[in-house]
DRENMI-958329 format. One record per atom (N, C-alpha, C): residue in one letter; y negated, x negated, z negated. Coordinates in steps of 0.2 Angstrom, whole numbers, padded with zeros to 4 digits, always signed. Example, Ala and Ser with C-alpha at 12.3 -4.5 7.8 and 13.67 -1.06 7.14 Angstrom:
REM DRENMI-958329
a+0028-0066-0039/a+0022-0062-0039/a+0016-0066-0039/s+0011-0064-0035/s+0005-0068-0036/s+0000-0064-0039/
***
This chain:
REM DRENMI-958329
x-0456-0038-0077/x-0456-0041-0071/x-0454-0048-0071/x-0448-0050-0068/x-0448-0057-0069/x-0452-0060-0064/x-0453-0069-0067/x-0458-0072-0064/x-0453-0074-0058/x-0459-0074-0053/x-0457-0078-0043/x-0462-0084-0045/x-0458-0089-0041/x-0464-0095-0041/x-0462-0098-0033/x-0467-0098-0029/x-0465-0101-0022/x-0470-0105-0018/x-0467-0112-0020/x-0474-0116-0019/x-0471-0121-0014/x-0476-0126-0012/x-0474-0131-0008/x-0472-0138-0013/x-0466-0143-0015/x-0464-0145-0020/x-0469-0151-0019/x-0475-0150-0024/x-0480-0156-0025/x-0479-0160-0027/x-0425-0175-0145/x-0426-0184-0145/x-0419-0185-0141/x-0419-0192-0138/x-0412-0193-0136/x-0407-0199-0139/x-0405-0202-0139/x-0398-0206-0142/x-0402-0210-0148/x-0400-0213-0150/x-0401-0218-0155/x-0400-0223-0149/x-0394-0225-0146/x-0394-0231-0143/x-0389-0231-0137/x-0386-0236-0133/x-0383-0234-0129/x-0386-0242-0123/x-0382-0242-0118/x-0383-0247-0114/x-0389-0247-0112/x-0391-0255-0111/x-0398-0254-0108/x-0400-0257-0100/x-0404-0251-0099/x-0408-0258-0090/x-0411-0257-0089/x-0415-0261-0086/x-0425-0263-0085/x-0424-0255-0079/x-0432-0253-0081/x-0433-0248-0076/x-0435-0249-0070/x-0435-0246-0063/x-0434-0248-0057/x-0442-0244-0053/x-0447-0249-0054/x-0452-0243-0050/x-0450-0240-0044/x-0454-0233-0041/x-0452-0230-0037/x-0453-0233-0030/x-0447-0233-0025/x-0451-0235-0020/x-0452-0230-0014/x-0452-0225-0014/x-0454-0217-0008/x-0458-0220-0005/x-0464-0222-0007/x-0469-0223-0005/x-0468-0230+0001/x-0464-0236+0001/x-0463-0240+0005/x-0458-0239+0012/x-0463-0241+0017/x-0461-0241+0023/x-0452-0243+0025/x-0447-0239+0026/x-0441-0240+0026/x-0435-0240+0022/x-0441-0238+0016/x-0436-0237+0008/x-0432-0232+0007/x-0432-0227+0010/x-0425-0222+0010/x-0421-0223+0012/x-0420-0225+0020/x-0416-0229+0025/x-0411-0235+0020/x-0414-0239+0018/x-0413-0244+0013/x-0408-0241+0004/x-0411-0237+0003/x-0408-0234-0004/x-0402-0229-0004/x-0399-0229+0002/x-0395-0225+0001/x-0388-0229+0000/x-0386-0235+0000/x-0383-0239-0001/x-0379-0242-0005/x-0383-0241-0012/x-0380-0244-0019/x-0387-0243-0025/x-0383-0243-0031/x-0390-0240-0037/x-0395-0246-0036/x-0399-0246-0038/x-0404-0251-0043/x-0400-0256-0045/x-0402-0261-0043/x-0400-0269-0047/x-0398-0267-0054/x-0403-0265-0056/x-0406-0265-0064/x-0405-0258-0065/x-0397-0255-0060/x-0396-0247-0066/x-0388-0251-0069/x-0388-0248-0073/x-0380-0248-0077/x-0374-0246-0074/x-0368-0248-0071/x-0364-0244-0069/x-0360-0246-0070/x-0355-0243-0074/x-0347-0244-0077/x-0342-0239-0074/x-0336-0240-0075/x-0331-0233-0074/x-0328-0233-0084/x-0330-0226-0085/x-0328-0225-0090/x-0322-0219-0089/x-0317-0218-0094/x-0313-0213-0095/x-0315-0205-0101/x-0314-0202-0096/x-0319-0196-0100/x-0312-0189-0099/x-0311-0187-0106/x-0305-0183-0104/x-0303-0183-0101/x-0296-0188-0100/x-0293-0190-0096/x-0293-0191-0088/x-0299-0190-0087/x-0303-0193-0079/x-0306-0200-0078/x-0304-0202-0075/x-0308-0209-0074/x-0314-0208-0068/x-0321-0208-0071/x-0326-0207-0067/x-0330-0214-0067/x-0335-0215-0061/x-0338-0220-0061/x-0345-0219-0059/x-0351-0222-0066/x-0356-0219-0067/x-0361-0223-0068/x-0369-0222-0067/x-0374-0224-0065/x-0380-0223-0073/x-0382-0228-0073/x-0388-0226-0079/x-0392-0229-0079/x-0399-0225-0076/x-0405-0228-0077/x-0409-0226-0082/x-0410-0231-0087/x-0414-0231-0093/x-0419-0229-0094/x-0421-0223-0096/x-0428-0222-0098/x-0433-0223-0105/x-0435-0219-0106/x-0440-0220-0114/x-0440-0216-0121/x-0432-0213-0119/x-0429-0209-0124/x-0433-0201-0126/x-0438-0201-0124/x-0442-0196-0130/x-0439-0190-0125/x-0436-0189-0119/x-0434-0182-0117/x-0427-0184-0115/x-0423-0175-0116/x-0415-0179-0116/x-0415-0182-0107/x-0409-0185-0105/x-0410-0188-0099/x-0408-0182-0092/x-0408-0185-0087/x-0407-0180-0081/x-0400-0180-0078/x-0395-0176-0078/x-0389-0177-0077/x-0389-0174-0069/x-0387-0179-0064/x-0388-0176-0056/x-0381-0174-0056/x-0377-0168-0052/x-0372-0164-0050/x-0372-0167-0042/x-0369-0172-0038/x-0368-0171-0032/x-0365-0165-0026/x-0368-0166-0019/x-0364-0161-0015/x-0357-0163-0015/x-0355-0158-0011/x-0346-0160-0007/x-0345-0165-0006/x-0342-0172-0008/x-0341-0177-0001/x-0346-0184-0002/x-0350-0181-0008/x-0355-0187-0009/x-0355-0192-0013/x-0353-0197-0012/x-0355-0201-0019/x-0362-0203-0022/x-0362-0205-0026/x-0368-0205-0033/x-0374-0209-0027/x-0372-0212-0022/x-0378-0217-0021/x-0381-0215-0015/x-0380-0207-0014/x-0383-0200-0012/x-0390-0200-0013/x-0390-0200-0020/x-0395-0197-0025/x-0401-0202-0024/x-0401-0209-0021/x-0403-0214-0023/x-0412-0213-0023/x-0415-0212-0016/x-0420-0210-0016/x-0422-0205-0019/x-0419-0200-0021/x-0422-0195-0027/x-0425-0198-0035/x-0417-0202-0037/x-0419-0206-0042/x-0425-0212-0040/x-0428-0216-0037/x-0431-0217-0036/x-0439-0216-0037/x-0439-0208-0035/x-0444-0206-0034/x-0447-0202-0039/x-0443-0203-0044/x-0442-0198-0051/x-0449-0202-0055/x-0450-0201-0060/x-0454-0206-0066/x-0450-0211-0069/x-0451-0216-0067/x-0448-0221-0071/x-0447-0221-0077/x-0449-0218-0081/x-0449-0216-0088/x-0442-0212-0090/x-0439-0209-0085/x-0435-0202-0087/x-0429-0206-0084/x-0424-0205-0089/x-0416-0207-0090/x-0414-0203-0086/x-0409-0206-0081/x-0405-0201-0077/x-0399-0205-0077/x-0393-0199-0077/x-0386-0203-0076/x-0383-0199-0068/x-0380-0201-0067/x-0374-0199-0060/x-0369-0200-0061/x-0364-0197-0057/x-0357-0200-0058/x-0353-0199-0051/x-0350-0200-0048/x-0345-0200-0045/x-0339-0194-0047/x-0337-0189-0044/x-0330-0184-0044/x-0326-0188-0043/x-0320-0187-0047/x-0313-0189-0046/x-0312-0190-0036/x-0309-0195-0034/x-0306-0195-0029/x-0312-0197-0024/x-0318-0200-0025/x-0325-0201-0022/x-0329-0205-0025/x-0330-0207-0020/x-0334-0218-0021/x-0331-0220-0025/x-0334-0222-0032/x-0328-0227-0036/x-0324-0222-0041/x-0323-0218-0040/x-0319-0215-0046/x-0312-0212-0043/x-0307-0214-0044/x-0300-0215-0042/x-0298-0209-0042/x-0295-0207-0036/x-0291-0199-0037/x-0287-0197-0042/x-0290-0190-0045/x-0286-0188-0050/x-0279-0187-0048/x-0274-0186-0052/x-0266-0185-0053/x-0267-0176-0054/x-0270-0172-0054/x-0270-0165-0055/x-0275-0164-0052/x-0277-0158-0048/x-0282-0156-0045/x-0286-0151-0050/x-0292-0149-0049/x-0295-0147-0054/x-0300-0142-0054/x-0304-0139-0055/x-0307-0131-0055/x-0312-0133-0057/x-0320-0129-0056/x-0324-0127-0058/x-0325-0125-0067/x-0321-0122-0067/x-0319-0116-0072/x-0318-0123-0078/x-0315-0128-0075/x-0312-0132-0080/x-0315-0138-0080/x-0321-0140-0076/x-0327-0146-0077/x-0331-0148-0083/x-0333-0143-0085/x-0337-0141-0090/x-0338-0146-0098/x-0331-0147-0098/x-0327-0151-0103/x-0329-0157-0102/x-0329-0158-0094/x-0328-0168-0094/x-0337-0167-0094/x-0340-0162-0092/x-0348-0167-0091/x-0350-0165-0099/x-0346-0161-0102/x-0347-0162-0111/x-0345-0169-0113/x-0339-0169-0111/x-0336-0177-0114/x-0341-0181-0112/x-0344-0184-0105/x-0348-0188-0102/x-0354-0188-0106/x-0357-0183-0107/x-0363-0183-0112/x-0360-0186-0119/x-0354-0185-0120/x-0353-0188-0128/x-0351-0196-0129/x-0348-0198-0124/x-0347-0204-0122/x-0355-0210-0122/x-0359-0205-0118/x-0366-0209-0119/x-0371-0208-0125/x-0369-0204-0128/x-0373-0204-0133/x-0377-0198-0134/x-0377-0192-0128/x-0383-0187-0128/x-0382-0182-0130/x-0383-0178-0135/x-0383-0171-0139/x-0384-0167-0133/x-0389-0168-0130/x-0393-0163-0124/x-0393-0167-0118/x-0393-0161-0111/x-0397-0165-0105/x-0400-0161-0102/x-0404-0163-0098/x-0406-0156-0092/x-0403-0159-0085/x-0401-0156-0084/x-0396-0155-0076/x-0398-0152-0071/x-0397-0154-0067/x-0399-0154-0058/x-0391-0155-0054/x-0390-0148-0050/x-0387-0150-0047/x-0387-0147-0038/x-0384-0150-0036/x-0386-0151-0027/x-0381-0146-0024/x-0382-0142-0021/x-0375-0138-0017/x-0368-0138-0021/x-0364-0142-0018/x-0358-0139-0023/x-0359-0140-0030/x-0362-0147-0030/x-0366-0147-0039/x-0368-0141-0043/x-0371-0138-0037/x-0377-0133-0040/x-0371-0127-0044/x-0364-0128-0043/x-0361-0123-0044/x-0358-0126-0051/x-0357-0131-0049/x-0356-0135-0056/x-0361-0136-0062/x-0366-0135-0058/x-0372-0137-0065/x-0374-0128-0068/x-0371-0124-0065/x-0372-0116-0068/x-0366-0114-0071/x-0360-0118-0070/x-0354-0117-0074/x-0355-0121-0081/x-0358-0126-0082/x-0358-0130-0086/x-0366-0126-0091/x-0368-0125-0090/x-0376-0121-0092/x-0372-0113-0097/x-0368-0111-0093/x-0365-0105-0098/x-0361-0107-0101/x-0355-0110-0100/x-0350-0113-0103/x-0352-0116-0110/x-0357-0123-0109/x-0358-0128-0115/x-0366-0124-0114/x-0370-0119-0116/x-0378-0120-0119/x-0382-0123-0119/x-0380-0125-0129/x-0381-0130-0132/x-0384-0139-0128/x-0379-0139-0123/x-0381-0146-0120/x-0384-0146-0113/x-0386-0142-0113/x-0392-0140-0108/x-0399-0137-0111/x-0403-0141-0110/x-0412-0139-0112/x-0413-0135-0107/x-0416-0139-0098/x-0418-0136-0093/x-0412-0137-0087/x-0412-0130-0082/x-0405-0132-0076/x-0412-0133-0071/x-0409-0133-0065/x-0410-0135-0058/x-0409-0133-0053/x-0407-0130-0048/x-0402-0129-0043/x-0407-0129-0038/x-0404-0136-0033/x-0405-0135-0026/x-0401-0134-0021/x-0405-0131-0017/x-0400-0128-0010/x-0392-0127-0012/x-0392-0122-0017/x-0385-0121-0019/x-0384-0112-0019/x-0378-0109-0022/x-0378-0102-0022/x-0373-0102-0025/x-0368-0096-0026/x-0365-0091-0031/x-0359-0092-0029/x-0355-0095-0024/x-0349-0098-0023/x-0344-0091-0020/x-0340-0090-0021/x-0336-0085-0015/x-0341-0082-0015/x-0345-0077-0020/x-0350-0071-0018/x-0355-0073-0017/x-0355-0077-0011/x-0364-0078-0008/x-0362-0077-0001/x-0370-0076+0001/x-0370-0074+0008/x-0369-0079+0010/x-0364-0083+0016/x-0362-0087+0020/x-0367-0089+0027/x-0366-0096+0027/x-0370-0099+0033/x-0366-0095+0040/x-0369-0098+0045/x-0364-0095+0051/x-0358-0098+0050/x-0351-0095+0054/x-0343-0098+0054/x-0344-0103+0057/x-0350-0106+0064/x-0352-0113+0065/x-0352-0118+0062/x-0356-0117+0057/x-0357-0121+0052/x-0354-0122+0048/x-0352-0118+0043/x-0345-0117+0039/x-0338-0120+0040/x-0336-0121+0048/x-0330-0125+0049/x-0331-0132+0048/x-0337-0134+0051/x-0341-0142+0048/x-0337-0143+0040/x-0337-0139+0036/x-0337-0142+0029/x-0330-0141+0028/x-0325-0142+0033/x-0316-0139+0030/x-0315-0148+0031/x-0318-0152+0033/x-0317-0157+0034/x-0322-0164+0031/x-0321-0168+0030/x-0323-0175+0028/x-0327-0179+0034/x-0326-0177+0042/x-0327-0179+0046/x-0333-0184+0046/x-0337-0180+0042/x-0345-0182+0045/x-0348-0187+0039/x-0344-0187+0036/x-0344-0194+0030/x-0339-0199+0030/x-0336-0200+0038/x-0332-0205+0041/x-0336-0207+0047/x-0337-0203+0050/x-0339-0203+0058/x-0346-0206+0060/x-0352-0210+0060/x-0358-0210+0060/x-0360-0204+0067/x-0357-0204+0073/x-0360-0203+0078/x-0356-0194+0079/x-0351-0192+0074/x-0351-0187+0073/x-0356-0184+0069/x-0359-0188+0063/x-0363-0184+0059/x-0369-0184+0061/x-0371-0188+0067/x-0378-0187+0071/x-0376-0180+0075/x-0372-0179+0078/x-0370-0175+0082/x-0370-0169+0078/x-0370-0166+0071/x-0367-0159+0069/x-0373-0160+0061/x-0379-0164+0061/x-0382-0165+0056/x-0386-0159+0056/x-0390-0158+0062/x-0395-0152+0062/x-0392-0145+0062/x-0388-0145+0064/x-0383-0140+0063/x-0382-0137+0055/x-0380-0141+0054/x-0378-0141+0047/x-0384-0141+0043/x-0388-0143+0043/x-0392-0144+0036/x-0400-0144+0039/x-0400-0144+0045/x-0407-0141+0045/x-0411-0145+0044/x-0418-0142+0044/x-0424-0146+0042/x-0427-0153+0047/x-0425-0158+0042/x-0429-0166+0046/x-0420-0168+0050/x-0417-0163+0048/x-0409-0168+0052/x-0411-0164+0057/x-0415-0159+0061/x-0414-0157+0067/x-0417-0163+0073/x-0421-0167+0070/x-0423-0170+0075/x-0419-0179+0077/x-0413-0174+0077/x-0407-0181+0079/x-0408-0187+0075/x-0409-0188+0071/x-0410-0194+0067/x-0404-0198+0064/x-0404-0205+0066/x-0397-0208+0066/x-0396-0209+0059/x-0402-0209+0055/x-0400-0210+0049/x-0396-0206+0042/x-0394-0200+0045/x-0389-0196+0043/x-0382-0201+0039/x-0381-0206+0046/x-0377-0209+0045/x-0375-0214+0037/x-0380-0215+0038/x-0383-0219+0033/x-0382-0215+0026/x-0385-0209+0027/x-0386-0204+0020/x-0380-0202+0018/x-0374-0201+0022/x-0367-0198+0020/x-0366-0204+0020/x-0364-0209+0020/x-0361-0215+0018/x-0356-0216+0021/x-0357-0214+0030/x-0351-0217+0034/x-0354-0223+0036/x-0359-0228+0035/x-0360-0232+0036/x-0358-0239+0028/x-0354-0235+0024/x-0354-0240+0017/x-0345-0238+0015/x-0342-0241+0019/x-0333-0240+0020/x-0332-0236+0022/x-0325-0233+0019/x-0321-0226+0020/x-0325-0221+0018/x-0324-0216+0021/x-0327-0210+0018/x-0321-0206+0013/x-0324-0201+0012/x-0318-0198+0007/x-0313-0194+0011/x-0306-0193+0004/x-0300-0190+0009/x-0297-0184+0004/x-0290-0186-0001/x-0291-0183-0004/x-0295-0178-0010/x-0302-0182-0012/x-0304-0180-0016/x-0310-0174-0012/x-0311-0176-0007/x-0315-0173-0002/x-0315-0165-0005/x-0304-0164-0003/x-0299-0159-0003/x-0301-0156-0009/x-0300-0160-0015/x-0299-0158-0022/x-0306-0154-0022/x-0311-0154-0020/x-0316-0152-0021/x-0319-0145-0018/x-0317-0145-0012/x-0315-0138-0008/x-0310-0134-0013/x-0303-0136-0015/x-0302-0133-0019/x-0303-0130-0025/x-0308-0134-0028/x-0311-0133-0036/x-0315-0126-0036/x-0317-0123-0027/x-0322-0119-0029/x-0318-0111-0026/x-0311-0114-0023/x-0310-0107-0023/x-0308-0102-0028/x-0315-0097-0025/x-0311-0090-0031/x-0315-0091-0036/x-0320-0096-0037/x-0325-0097-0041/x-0332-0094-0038/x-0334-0089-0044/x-0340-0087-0042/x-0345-0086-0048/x-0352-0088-0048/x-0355-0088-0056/x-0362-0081-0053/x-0358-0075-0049/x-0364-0071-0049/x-0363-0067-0058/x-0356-0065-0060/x-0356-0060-0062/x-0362-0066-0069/x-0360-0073-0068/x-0361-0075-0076/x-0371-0077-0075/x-0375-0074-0071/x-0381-0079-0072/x-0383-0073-0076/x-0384-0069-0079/x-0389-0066-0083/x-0386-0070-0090/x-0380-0073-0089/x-0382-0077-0096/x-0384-0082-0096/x-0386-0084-0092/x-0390-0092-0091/x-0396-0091-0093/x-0398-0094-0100/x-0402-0093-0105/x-0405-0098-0103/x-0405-0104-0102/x-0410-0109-0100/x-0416-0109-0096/x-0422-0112-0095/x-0428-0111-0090/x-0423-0115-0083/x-0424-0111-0081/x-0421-0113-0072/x-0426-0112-0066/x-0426-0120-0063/x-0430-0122-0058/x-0425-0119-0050/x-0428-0114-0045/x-0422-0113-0040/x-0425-0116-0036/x-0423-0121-0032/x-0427-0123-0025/x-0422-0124-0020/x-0426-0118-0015/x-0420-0118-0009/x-0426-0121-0002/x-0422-0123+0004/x-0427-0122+0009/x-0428-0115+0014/x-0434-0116+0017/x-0434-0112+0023/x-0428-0111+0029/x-0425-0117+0030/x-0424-0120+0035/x-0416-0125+0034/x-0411-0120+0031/x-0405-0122+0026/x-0398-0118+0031/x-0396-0121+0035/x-0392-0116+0037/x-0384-0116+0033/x-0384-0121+0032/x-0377-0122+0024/x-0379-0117+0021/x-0384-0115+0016/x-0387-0110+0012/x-0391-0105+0012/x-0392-0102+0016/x-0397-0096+0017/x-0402-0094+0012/x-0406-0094+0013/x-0412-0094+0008/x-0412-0086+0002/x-0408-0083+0006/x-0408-0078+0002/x-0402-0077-0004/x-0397-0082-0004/x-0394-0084-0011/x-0399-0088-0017/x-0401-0090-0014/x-0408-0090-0019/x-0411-0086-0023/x-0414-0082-0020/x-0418-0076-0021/x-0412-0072-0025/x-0409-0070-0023/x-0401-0066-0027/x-0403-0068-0034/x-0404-0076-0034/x-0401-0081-0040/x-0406-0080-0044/x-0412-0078-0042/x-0418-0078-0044/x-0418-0072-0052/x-0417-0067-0046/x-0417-0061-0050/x-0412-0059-0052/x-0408-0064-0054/x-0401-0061-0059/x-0402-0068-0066/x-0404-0074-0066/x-0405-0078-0070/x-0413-0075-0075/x-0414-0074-0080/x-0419-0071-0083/x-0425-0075-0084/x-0424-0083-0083/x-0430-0086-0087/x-0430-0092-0079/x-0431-0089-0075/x-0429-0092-0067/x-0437-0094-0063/x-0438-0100-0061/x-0443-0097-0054/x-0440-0102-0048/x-0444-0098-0044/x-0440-0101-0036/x-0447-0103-0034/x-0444-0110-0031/x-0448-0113-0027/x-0444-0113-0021/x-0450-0111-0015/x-0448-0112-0007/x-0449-0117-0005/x-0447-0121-0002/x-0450-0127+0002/x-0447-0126+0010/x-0454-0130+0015/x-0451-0129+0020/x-0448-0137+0020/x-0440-0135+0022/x-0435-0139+0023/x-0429-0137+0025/x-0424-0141+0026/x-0415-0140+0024/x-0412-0144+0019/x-0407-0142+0020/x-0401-0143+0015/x-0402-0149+0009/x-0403-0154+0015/x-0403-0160+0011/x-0410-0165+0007/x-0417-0159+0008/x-0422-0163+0008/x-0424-0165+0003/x-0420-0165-0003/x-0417-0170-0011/x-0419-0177-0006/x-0416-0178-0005/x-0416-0185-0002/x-0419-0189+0003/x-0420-0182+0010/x-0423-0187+0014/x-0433-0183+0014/x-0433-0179+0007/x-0440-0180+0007/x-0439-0179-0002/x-0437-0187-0004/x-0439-0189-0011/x-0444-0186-0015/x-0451-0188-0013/x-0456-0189-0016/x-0458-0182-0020/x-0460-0177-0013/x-0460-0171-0013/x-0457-0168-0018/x-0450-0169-0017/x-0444-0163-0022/x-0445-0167-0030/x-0446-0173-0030/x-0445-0175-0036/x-0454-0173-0041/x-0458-0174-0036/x-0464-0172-0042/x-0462-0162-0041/x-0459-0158-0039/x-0458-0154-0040/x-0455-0151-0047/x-0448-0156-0048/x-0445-0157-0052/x-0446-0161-0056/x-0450-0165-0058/x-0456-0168-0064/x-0459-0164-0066/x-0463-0159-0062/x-0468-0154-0066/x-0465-0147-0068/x-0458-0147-0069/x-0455-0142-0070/x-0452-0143-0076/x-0450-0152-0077/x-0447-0154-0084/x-0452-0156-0089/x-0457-0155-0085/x-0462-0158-0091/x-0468-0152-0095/x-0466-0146-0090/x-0470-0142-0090/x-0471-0137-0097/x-0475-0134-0100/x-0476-0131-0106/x-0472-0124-0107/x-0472-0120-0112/x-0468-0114-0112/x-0471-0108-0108/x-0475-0107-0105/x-0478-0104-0100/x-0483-0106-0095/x-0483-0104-0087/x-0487-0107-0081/x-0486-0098-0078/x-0492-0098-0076/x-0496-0093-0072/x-0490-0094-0064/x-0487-0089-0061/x-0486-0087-0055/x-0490-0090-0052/x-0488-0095-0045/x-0493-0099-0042/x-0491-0097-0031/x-0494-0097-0028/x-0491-0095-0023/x-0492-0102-0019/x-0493-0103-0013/x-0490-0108-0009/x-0495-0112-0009/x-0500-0109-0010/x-0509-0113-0008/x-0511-0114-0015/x-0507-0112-0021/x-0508-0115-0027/x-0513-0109-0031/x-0513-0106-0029/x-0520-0100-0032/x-0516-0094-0035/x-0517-0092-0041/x-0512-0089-0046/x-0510-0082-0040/x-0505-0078-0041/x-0504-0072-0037/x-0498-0070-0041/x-0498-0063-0041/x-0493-0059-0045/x-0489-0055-0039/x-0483-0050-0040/x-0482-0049-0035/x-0481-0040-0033/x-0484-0038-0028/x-0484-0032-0026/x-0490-0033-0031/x-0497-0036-0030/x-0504-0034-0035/x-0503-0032-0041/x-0500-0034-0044/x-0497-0032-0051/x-0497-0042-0055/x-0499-0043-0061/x-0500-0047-0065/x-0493-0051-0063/x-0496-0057-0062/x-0489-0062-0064/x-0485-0062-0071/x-0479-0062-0072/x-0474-0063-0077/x-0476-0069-0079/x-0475-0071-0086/x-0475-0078-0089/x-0468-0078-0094/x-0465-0086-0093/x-0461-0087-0093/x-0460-0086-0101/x-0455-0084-0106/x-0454-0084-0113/x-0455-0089-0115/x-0457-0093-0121/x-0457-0097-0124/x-0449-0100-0124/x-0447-0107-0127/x-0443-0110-0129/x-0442-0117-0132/
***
């Protein structure tokens, strides 16, 4: 019986650039509001070239003893998306981001590009930095990229992550309401369009009109995206990782929302029971709540990379529970 897990979310390089660590700031009054704007002072940000892409990448310095946290963004998002999640993390843990071809600082590609063929560049990305390994997190469309890269390359992947993401043409789809929302760039241009179609769209804490959407897509920090936007819509047609999760050998964290209308919670659950060494966490939330409930998703995501080769099935109240009264699965060793 594979393990369910449905709870409320409570060596590396020898060398490589360095920068001072940034405590977290979840905890202060208006600091998400404020961080979705640009990295850390104190994180590292270069444009490097990585098989023949030119991406533009973030690194926050950790304490080497675990490999570092490579973030996959959504559709449309640049790297300073992630910020309050990074933030909220353990200052101790090394995390990189990067920007997709053709969004925030990384220059639109000369060829468009596929899922099938990423793989490579977040291999070269790891070797350019230094990391033999990493463990990966990736966000909606990320999440498609960070399960592409998990079969693909093994080897450089320790533990995966997948939030609010699914199986790509073979998942069960949001409403066609909602789905039109994403044919377009609109709402990472428009501030008072993306107030207008955020609860729609993503659910959770955007249902209650919150202007700061705006802020979170980054229509508020220049142009939003254009062609690359496209390139990335493109990347995923005709891509689908149902037939590949039972090879995804890695321990994988699934965390979807309640309250996700992009995602339906039961691309999850599919995901669960096709990945072999998988648990799911439910949160009540939507789409985005990576970032606009930090705190939460990151100690969720702390205690799952930091966690031992076996943990007892836990239900929402925290009290061991197996399912259908039958003994919890524990996880295989690794």
């Amino acid at each position: 019986m594979r393990r369910r897990q449905t709870r409320e979310p409570g060596s590396g390089p020898a060398s490589r650039d360095e920068a001072s660590r940034e405590q977290p700031v979840a905890g202060r009054p208006g600091a998400v509001a404020r961080a979705w704007r640009r990295p850390a002072p104190d994180e590292h940000v270069r444009t490097l070239t990585v098989r023949g892409r030119v991406l533009r990448v973030a690194v926050r310095s950790g304490n080497l003893q675990s490999p570092p946290l490579v973030l996959c963004n959504g559709i449309g998002a640049r790297l300073e998306l992630l910020q309050p999640f990074v933030d909220a993390l353990d200052p101790r843990r090394e995390v990189v981001r990067f920007d997709m071809p053709g969004l925030g600082g990384s220059p639109e590609p000369v060829m468009p590009y596929h899922l099938w063929t990423l793989a490579p560049l977040l291999s070269g990305l790891l070797d350019q930095l230094g990391y033999p390994q990493a463990d990966v997190l990736g966000i909606s469309w990320g999440g498609g990229l960070a399960q592409q890269f998990a079969v693909q390359e093994p080897a450089r992947v320790r533990r995966l992550v997948l939030v609010a993401t699914a199986t790509g043409a073979m998942m069960v789809p949001g409403h066609p309401r909602v789905l039109r929302h994403m044919l377009t760039p609109r709402r990472h241009r428009d501030p008072a369009h993306a107030a207008a179609v955020a609860g729609e769209i993503y659910g959770g804490s955007m249902r209650d009109g919150s202007s700061r959407i705006g802020e979170l897509l980054g229509t508020t920090a220049g142009p939003g995206p254009g062609r690359g936007y496209y390139y990335q819509l493109l990347a995923a047609v005709g891509w689908t990782s149902l037939p590949m999760l039972p090879l995804v050998r890695q321990p994988t964290l699934i965390l979807a929302g309640d309250d996700d209308p992009l995602t339906p919670l039961v691309n999850a659950r599919i995901m669960h029971r096709l990945i072999p060494r998988s648990e799911l966490t439910v949160y009540h939330g939507g789409h985005l709540d990576l970032v606009t409930e930090p705190a939460r998703m990151a100690a969720t995501v702390e205690a799952f990379l930091t966690a031992g080769t076996s943990t007892a099935t836990r239900s929402a109240d925290g009290q061991p529970a197996g399912r259908r009264g039958q003994s919890p699965r524990r996880n295989a060793g690794h």
